[in-house]
N, C-alpha and C positions, 0 to 999 in steps of 0.2 A: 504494500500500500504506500502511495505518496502522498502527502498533504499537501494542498495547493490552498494558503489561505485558511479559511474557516470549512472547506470541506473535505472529505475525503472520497478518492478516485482512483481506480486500478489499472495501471501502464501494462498494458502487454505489448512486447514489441516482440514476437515470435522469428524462429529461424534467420537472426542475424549471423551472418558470416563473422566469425570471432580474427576481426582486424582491428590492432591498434586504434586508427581515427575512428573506429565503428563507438569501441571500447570510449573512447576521451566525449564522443557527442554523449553518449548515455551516460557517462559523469557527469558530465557539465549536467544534461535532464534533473539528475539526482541531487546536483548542489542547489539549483534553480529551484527545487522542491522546497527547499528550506529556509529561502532569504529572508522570506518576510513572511512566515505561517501564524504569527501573532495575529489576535482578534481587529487589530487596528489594521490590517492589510487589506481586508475585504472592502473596508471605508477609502483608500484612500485612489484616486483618480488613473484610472487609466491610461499611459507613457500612449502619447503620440504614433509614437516607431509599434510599439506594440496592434494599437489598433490598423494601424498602416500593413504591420507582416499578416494578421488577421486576416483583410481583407485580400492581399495579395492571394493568400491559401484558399480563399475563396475561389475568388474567379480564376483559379489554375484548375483547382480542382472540379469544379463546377463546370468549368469549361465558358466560362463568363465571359463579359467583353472587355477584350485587351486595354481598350482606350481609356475604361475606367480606373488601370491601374498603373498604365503603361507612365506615368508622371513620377508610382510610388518605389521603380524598379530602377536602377543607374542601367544607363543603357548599356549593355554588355556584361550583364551582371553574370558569372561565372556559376553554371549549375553542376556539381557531383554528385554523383552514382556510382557504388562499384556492382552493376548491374548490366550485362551483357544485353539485354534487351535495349539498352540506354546508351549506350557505348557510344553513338554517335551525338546525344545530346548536350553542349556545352553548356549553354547558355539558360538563364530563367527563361529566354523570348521564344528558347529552340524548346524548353519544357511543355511550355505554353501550346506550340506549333502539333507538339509532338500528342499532346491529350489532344489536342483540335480531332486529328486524325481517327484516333482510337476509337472515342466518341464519336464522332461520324459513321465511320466506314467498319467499324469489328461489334463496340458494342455500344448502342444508341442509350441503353438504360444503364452506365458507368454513375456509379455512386461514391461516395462519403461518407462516412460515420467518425465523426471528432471523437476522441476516448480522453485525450486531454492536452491544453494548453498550458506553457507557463511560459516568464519574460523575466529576462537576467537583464536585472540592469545596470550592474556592472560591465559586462560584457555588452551590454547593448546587441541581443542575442534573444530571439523568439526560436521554442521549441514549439512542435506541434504533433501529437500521435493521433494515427485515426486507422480504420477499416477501410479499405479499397475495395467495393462489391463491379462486378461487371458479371454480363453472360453476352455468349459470341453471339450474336444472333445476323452480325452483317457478313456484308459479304467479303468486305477485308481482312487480311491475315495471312497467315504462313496457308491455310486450309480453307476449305469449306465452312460455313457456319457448323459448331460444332453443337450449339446450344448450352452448351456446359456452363455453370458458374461459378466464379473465384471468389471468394472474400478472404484478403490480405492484408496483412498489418504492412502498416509504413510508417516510417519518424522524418522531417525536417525539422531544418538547424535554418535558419533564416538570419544572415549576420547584417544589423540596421548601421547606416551613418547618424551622425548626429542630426543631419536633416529629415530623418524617417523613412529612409529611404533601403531598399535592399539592397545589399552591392557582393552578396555569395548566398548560394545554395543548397544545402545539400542534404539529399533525400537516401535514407537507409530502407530498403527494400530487397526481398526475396524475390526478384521473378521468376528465378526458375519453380518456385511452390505455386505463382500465380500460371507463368506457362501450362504448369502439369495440370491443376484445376478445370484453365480451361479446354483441355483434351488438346493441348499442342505437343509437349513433350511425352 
């Protein structure tokens, strides 16, 4: 269990790859649990950059409109993955391109489920865990629509500028668990 504040919330971040940086982003998750879990934390306002990385994870993940966020992201903002599926995706804007796709053309009903936020403000560092739901049902892909569906854990690390801005990315995900689900692997 982690305390976020005045409630309590349970991180599952399943079949991570046991690397180093995997290891240091879910530290950082676990320090972030504890800066400010006093009763006063819940009262007090909301960081800018916080609601700004919020909103960014929205419309990536939601597959929302770019131009809504495209002002809150540095342009060229650097996205990691050690994700084979991703391998080609640098960039937050190639992130963005790259769910466009997915959601279109493999599976039109791609979901979200937030499991939990928290915001280091030291670091100036928004964490986010959540469920990735999809079923193949388009006609894009390695196959045929398979119909099969995935629900997958994923963690981003979203590192803010002082202006609220995102300026690095980086998304800890199994695809190969998500491939296999949905009858690719």
């Amino acid at each position: 269990m982690v305390e976020f504040g005045t409630e309590i919330k349970t991180v599952k971040l399943k079949n991570l790859v046991n690397r180093s940086d995997n290891m240091a982003i879910l530290d950082n998750l676990r320090k972030v649990a504890h800066l400010d879990g006093g009763k006063d934390a819940a009262a007090a306002p909301e960081p800018v950059a916080f609601a700004n990385a919020k909103k960014v994870i929205d419309v990536l993940d939601s597959v929302g409109d770019w131009e809504t966020i495209k002002d809150l992201v540095v342009d060229g903002a650097p996205f990691t993955c050690q994700a084979d599926a991703l391998a080609e995706v640098t960039t937050v804007r190639g992130w963005y391109d790259w769910m466009v796709n997915f959601k279109a053309n493999i599976a039109p009903d791609a979901a979200f489920t937030v499991t939990s936020t928290a915001w280091d403000a030291e670091r100036q560092c928004a964490c986010h865990a959540a469920v990735f739901h999809a079923t193949h049902t388009g006609a894009g892909g390695p196959c045929e629509a398979t119909n099969k569906h995935a629900d997958t854990d994923y963690f981003y690390q979203l590192q803010m500028n002082e202006q609220g801005q995102v300026v690095s990315m980086v998304k800890i995900w199994n695809d190969g668990h998500c491939l296999k689900q949905l009858g690719w692997a």
